[in-house]
C-alpha positions, 0 to 999 in steps of 0.5 A: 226611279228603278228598284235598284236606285230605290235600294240606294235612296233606302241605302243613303237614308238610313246610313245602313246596308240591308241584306236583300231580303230585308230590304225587298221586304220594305218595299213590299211592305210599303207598296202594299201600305199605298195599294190599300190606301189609295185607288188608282184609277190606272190600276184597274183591270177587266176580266170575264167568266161564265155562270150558268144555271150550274155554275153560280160561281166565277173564281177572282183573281189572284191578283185581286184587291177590290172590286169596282164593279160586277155585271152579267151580260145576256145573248144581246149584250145587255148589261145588268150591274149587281148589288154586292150583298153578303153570302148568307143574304144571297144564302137566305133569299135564294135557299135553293139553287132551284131559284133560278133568274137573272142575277141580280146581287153578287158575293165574296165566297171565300176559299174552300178549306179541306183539312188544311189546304186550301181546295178552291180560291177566293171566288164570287157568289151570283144570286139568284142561280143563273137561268141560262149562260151569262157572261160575267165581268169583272172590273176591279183593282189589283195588285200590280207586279211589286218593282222588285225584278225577277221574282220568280212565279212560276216553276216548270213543272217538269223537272229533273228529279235527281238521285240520292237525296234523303227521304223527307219534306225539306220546308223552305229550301234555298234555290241555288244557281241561276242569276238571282237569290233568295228563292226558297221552296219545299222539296219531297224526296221518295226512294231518293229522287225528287217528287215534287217541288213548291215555291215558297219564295220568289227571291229576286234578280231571276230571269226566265230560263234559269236553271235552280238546284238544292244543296241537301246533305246527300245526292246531286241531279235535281235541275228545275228551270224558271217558267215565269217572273213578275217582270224584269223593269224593275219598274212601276207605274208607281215608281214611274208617276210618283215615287216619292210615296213609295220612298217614304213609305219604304224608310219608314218600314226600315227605320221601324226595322231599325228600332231607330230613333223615334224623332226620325221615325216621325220625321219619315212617316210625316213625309211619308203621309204628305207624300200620300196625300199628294198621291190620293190628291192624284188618285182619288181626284185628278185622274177622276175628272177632267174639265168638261165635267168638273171645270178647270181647277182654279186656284183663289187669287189671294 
Protein backbone atom coordinates (compact mmCIF):
# COMPACT_ATOMS: atom_id res chain seq x y z
CA UNK A 1 0.00 0.00 0.00
CA UNK A 2 1.45 3.63 -1.23
CA UNK A 3 0.38 6.81 0.76
CA UNK A 4 -2.05 7.77 -2.00
CA UNK A 5 -4.17 4.52 -1.76
CA UNK A 6 -3.98 4.98 2.03
CA UNK A 7 -5.78 8.14 1.77
CA UNK A 8 -8.22 6.43 -0.22
CA UNK A 9 -8.88 3.44 2.08
CA UNK A 10 -8.94 6.43 4.84
CA UNK A 11 -11.52 8.01 2.25
CA UNK A 12 -13.65 4.88 1.81
CA UNK A 13 -13.92 4.01 5.46
CA UNK A 14 -14.80 6.94 6.87
CA UNK A 15 -17.42 8.03 3.97
CA UNK A 16 -15.57 11.69 4.36
CA UNK A 17 -13.12 13.52 2.43
CA UNK A 18 -10.22 15.18 4.52
CA UNK A 19 -8.20 18.15 3.76
CA UNK A 20 -4.58 16.94 3.35
CA UNK A 21 -3.44 18.40 6.73
CA UNK A 22 -5.74 16.58 8.14
CA UNK A 23 -5.50 13.51 6.70
CA UNK A 24 -1.33 13.23 6.82
CA UNK A 25 -1.91 14.26 10.57
CA UNK A 26 -3.63 10.77 10.85
CA UNK A 27 -1.07 8.89 9.75
CA UNK A 28 1.66 10.61 11.35
CA UNK A 29 -0.30 10.12 14.51
CA UNK A 30 -0.52 6.55 13.99
CA UNK A 31 2.77 5.68 12.67
CA UNK A 32 4.08 7.07 15.46
CA UNK A 33 1.22 5.05 18.00
CA UNK A 34 2.97 1.51 15.91
CA UNK A 35 6.82 2.96 16.32
CA UNK A 36 6.53 3.30 20.04
CA UNK A 37 4.69 0.03 20.43
CA UNK A 38 6.45 -2.28 18.49
CA UNK A 39 10.41 -2.78 17.82
CA UNK A 40 11.23 -3.64 14.59
CA UNK A 41 14.13 -5.32 14.63
CA UNK A 42 14.51 -3.86 10.51
CA UNK A 43 14.25 -0.53 11.69
CA UNK A 44 17.49 -0.20 13.44
CA UNK A 45 20.56 1.67 12.58
CA UNK A 46 24.22 2.35 13.39
CA UNK A 47 25.94 5.13 13.91
CA UNK A 48 29.71 6.28 15.36
CA UNK A 49 31.19 9.19 16.93
CA UNK A 50 34.22 10.00 19.10
CA UNK A 51 34.55 10.85 22.98
CA UNK A 52 37.76 11.75 24.29
CA UNK A 53 39.23 13.04 27.54
CA UNK A 54 37.57 16.46 26.53
CA UNK A 55 34.88 15.21 24.82
CA UNK A 56 32.76 12.98 27.13
CA UNK A 57 29.56 13.52 24.70
CA UNK A 58 28.37 12.08 21.39
CA UNK A 59 25.16 14.11 19.95
CA UNK A 60 22.01 11.25 19.09
CA UNK A 61 20.38 11.57 16.27
CA UNK A 62 17.67 13.18 15.10
CA UNK A 63 15.97 10.45 14.00
CA UNK A 64 16.35 8.54 17.27
CA UNK A 65 13.80 6.61 19.50
CA UNK A 66 15.83 4.26 21.71
CA UNK A 67 18.79 2.93 22.12
CA UNK A 68 19.58 -0.98 21.47
CA UNK A 69 22.90 -0.72 22.48
CA UNK A 70 26.24 1.66 23.35
CA UNK A 71 29.69 0.48 23.11
CA UNK A 72 33.20 2.36 22.83
CA UNK A 73 35.87 0.54 20.99
CA UNK A 74 39.62 1.16 21.77
CA UNK A 75 43.08 1.57 19.01
CA UNK A 76 42.66 -2.46 18.74
CA UNK A 77 38.98 -2.78 17.89
CA UNK A 78 38.19 -4.27 21.23
CA UNK A 79 34.45 -3.42 22.18
CA UNK A 80 33.52 -2.57 25.75
CA UNK A 81 29.20 -2.47 25.79
CA UNK A 82 27.74 0.27 28.65
CA UNK A 83 25.53 0.28 31.19
CA UNK A 84 22.92 2.87 30.94
CA UNK A 85 22.80 4.58 33.97
CA UNK A 86 21.24 7.89 34.78
CA UNK A 87 22.98 11.37 34.26
CA UNK A 88 23.00 12.30 38.19
CA UNK A 89 24.60 8.55 38.86
CA UNK A 90 27.35 9.19 36.36
CA UNK A 91 27.24 12.95 37.73
CA UNK A 92 28.05 11.34 41.56
CA UNK A 93 30.42 8.65 40.69
CA UNK A 94 32.44 10.53 38.53
CA UNK A 95 32.16 14.34 40.31
CA UNK A 96 35.01 15.57 38.39
CA UNK A 97 36.04 15.12 34.87
CA UNK A 98 39.71 14.58 36.31
CA UNK A 99 38.13 11.14 36.65
CA UNK A 100 39.42 9.65 33.59
CA UNK A 101 39.18 5.73 32.13
CA UNK A 102 37.52 3.71 30.01
CA UNK A 103 33.97 4.20 30.01
CA UNK A 104 32.18 2.20 31.48
CA UNK A 105 28.04 3.60 31.89
CA UNK A 106 26.59 5.85 29.55
CA UNK A 107 23.40 8.55 29.84
CA UNK A 108 20.69 10.42 28.26
CA UNK A 109 21.82 14.16 28.25
CA UNK A 110 18.86 16.00 27.43
CA UNK A 111 18.89 19.35 25.26
CA UNK A 112 20.53 22.59 26.40
CA UNK A 113 18.31 25.43 26.83
CA UNK A 114 19.27 28.90 26.73
CA UNK A 115 16.65 31.57 27.13
CA UNK A 116 14.25 29.56 25.23
CA UNK A 117 16.00 28.05 22.59
CA UNK A 118 17.30 25.18 22.28
CA UNK A 119 21.37 25.40 21.96
CA UNK A 120 22.78 21.70 21.80
CA UNK A 121 20.29 18.70 21.08
CA UNK A 122 19.70 15.50 22.73
CA UNK A 123 23.03 13.97 23.40
CA UNK A 124 24.56 10.87 25.49
CA UNK A 125 26.65 11.23 28.47
CA UNK A 126 30.04 8.54 29.03
CA UNK A 127 31.34 8.05 32.38
CA UNK A 128 33.75 7.97 33.59
CA UNK A 129 35.53 10.89 31.02
CA UNK A 130 37.32 9.08 28.40
CA UNK A 131 41.38 8.66 28.92
CA UNK A 132 41.94 8.69 25.37
CA UNK A 133 40.24 8.90 21.92
CA UNK A 134 37.37 6.04 21.80
CA UNK A 135 35.35 5.49 19.06
CA UNK A 136 31.75 5.24 19.99
CA UNK A 137 28.72 3.21 18.53
CA UNK A 138 25.66 3.55 18.57
CA UNK A 139 22.94 1.00 17.77
CA UNK A 140 19.49 2.13 17.88
CA UNK A 141 15.88 2.31 16.82
CA UNK A 142 14.78 5.28 14.84
CA UNK A 143 11.91 6.81 13.27
CA UNK A 144 11.69 5.84 9.80
CA UNK A 145 10.68 8.56 7.04
CA UNK A 146 6.60 8.75 7.43
CA UNK A 147 4.89 7.40 3.97
CA UNK A 148 3.81 11.00 3.29
CA UNK A 149 5.89 11.99 0.04
CA UNK A 150 7.58 15.00 -0.47
CA UNK A 151 7.81 16.57 3.05
CA UNK A 152 10.21 18.78 2.64
CA UNK A 153 13.32 18.88 5.08
CA UNK A 154 15.38 20.82 4.36
CA UNK A 155 15.36 24.56 2.92
CA UNK A 156 18.36 26.19 0.87
CA UNK A 157 19.98 28.32 2.96
CA UNK A 158 20.77 30.65 0.06
CA UNK A 159 18.01 32.25 -1.02
CA UNK A 160 16.59 35.40 -2.98
CA UNK A 161 15.87 38.02 -0.50
CA UNK A 162 13.17 40.17 -1.93
CA UNK A 163 12.13 43.70 -1.53
CA UNK A 164 9.37 45.60 -0.21
CA UNK A 165 8.01 43.42 2.40
CA UNK A 166 7.03 44.80 5.94
CA UNK A 167 9.07 44.79 8.51
CA UNK A 168 8.09 41.76 11.25
CA UNK A 169 8.16 38.14 12.19
CA UNK A 170 5.52 36.36 10.02
CA UNK A 171 5.01 32.96 12.37
CA UNK A 172 3.74 30.01 10.00
CA UNK A 173 3.63 31.70 6.69
CA UNK A 174 2.09 29.32 3.68
CA UNK A 175 4.74 28.62 1.09
CA UNK A 176 3.61 29.09 -2.15
CA UNK A 177 4.49 27.38 -5.81
CA UNK A 178 6.35 24.30 -6.39
CA UNK A 179 4.45 20.93 -6.78
CA UNK A 180 3.33 20.43 -3.12
CA UNK A 181 1.26 22.37 -0.21
CA UNK A 182 1.16 22.95 3.01
CA UNK A 183 4.50 23.92 3.90
CA UNK A 184 4.72 26.67 6.38
CA UNK A 185 7.49 28.47 7.71
CA UNK A 186 8.71 31.79 9.71
CA UNK A 187 9.89 34.68 7.82
CA UNK A 188 11.97 37.90 9.24
CA UNK A 189 11.82 41.21 7.34
CA UNK A 190 14.35 43.96 7.91
CA UNK A 191 14.82 47.17 5.80
CA UNK A 192 12.00 45.24 3.43
CA UNK A 193 14.08 42.22 2.49
CA UNK A 194 14.10 38.93 3.64
CA UNK A 195 16.46 37.87 6.34
CA UNK A 196 15.90 34.83 7.15
CA UNK A 197 13.38 32.06 6.72
CA UNK A 198 12.66 28.70 9.18
CA UNK A 199 10.64 25.82 8.29
CA UNK A 200 7.75 24.99 10.32
CA UNK A 201 5.98 22.70 8.04
CA UNK A 202 7.22 20.15 5.86
CA UNK A 203 3.82 20.15 3.80
CA UNK A 204 3.32 17.33 1.29
CA UNK A 205 3.88 16.27 -2.48
CA UNK A 206 7.36 18.51 -3.05
CA UNK A 207 10.37 17.55 -4.88
CA UNK A 208 13.78 18.68 -4.68
CA UNK A 209 14.35 21.85 -6.43
CA UNK A 210 10.95 23.45 -6.11
CA UNK A 211 11.02 26.92 -5.93
CA UNK A 212 8.60 28.39 -2.91
CA UNK A 213 7.57 32.31 -2.46
CA UNK A 214 5.43 34.19 0.37
CA UNK A 215 2.14 36.21 -0.28
CA UNK A 216 2.46 39.20 2.56
CA UNK A 217 0.39 42.15 2.00
CA UNK A 218 3.70 44.07 0.41
CA UNK A 219 6.54 43.54 -2.05
CA UNK A 220 7.45 40.53 -4.47
CA UNK A 221 11.24 38.90 -5.03
CA UNK A 222 11.72 36.48 -2.35
CA UNK A 223 12.48 32.75 -4.09
CA UNK A 224 13.73 29.88 -1.84
CA UNK A 225 14.27 26.46 -3.34
CA UNK A 226 13.81 22.97 -1.84
CA UNK A 227 17.16 21.24 -0.70
CA UNK A 228 15.85 18.09 0.85
CA UNK A 229 12.65 15.80 1.42
CA UNK A 230 11.87 12.57 3.07
CA UNK A 231 11.43 10.63 0.05
CA UNK A 232 9.23 10.71 -2.82
CA UNK A 233 8.12 6.47 -2.60
CA UNK A 234 5.33 7.21 -0.93
CA UNK A 235 6.09 4.10 0.70
CA UNK A 236 7.42 2.30 3.57
CA UNK A 237 8.70 -0.79 4.93
CA UNK A 238 5.86 -0.68 7.01
CA UNK A 239 3.27 0.17 4.35
CA UNK A 240 5.15 -2.50 2.47
CA UNK A 241 5.40 -5.84 5.07
CA UNK A 242 2.21 -5.17 6.82
CA UNK A 243 -0.13 -2.13 6.45
CA UNK A 244 -3.03 -3.39 7.79
CA UNK A 245 -1.66 -2.01 11.31
CA UNK A 246 -0.99 1.29 9.60
CA UNK A 247 -4.57 1.35 8.32
CA UNK A 248 -6.59 0.64 11.44
CA UNK A 249 -4.24 2.74 13.58
CA UNK A 250 -4.80 5.85 11.00
CA UNK A 251 -9.28 5.43 10.85
CA UNK A 252 -9.09 5.38 14.47
CA UNK A 253 -7.25 8.94 14.60
CA UNK A 254 -9.80 10.01 11.92
CA UNK A 255 -12.97 8.64 13.38
CA UNK A 256 -11.66 10.27 16.86
CA UNK A 257 -11.37 13.26 14.60
CA UNK A 258 -14.77 12.86 13.69
CA UNK A 259 -16.39 12.55 16.96
CA UNK A 260 -17.91 9.44 15.20
CA UNK A 261 -20.00 7.26 16.52
CA UNK A 262 -18.49 5.50 19.54
CA UNK A 263 -19.42 1.43 18.45
CA UNK A 264 -17.21 2.23 15.38
CA UNK A 265 -14.54 3.93 17.33
CA UNK A 266 -14.53 0.51 19.16
CA UNK A 267 -14.90 -1.56 16.05
CA UNK A 268 -11.62 0.26 14.30
CA UNK A 269 -9.56 0.35 17.40
CA UNK A 270 -10.31 -3.77 18.17
CA UNK A 271 -8.80 -4.20 14.53
CA UNK A 272 -6.55 -1.73 15.04
CA UNK A 273 -5.22 -3.80 18.25
CA UNK A 274 -5.51 -7.53 16.52
CA UNK A 275 -3.71 -5.89 13.56
CA UNK A 276 -1.13 -4.99 16.32
CA UNK A 277 -0.57 -7.90 17.70
CA UNK A 278 -0.02 -9.43 14.72
CA UNK A 279 2.37 -6.88 13.92
CA UNK A 280 4.31 -7.48 17.52
CA UNK A 281 3.95 -11.42 16.73
CA UNK A 282 6.26 -10.06 13.86
CA UNK A 283 8.35 -7.70 15.33
CA UNK A 284 8.93 -8.96 18.90
CA UNK A 285 8.93 -12.74 17.69
CA UNK A 286 9.59 -14.06 14.36
CA UNK A 287 12.44 -11.78 12.87
CA UNK A 288 14.12 -12.38 16.30
CA UNK A 289 14.76 -16.32 15.96
CA UNK A 290 15.01 -18.23 13.24
CA UNK A 291 15.23 -22.34 13.54
CA UNK A 292 18.57 -23.39 14.18
CA UNK A 293 18.15 -21.29 17.32
CA UNK A 294 14.60 -21.72 18.52
CA UNK A 295 13.31 -24.66 16.43
CA UNK A 296 10.88 -24.55 13.61
CA UNK A 297 7.54 -23.04 14.76
CA UNK A 298 5.18 -26.05 15.53
CA UNK A 299 1.48 -25.86 15.68
CA UNK A 300 -0.16 -28.52 18.23
CA UNK A 301 -2.28 -31.00 16.17
CA UNK A 302 -5.87 -30.72 17.73
Amino acid sequence: MNYYQLVQEIQNYTENTFNTVDVNTFIEQAEQRIYNTVQFPSLRKNVTGVVNSTNPYVSAPTDYLSTYSFAVIDSSGNYTYLLNKDVNFIREAYPSQSYTGEPVYYAIFGPTVTSGVVTTSLSFLVGPTPNTTYTAELHYYYYPSSIIPGVITTLNGTFVSGSGYPNGTYYNQPLTGGTGSGATATIVVSSGVVNSITLSAGGTGYVVGDTLSISLSAGAGFAVTVSAINQNTGTTWLSNNYDPVLLYASLVEAYTFMKGEQDMVALYNQKYTEALEQAKRLGDALERMDAYRSGQYRQAVT
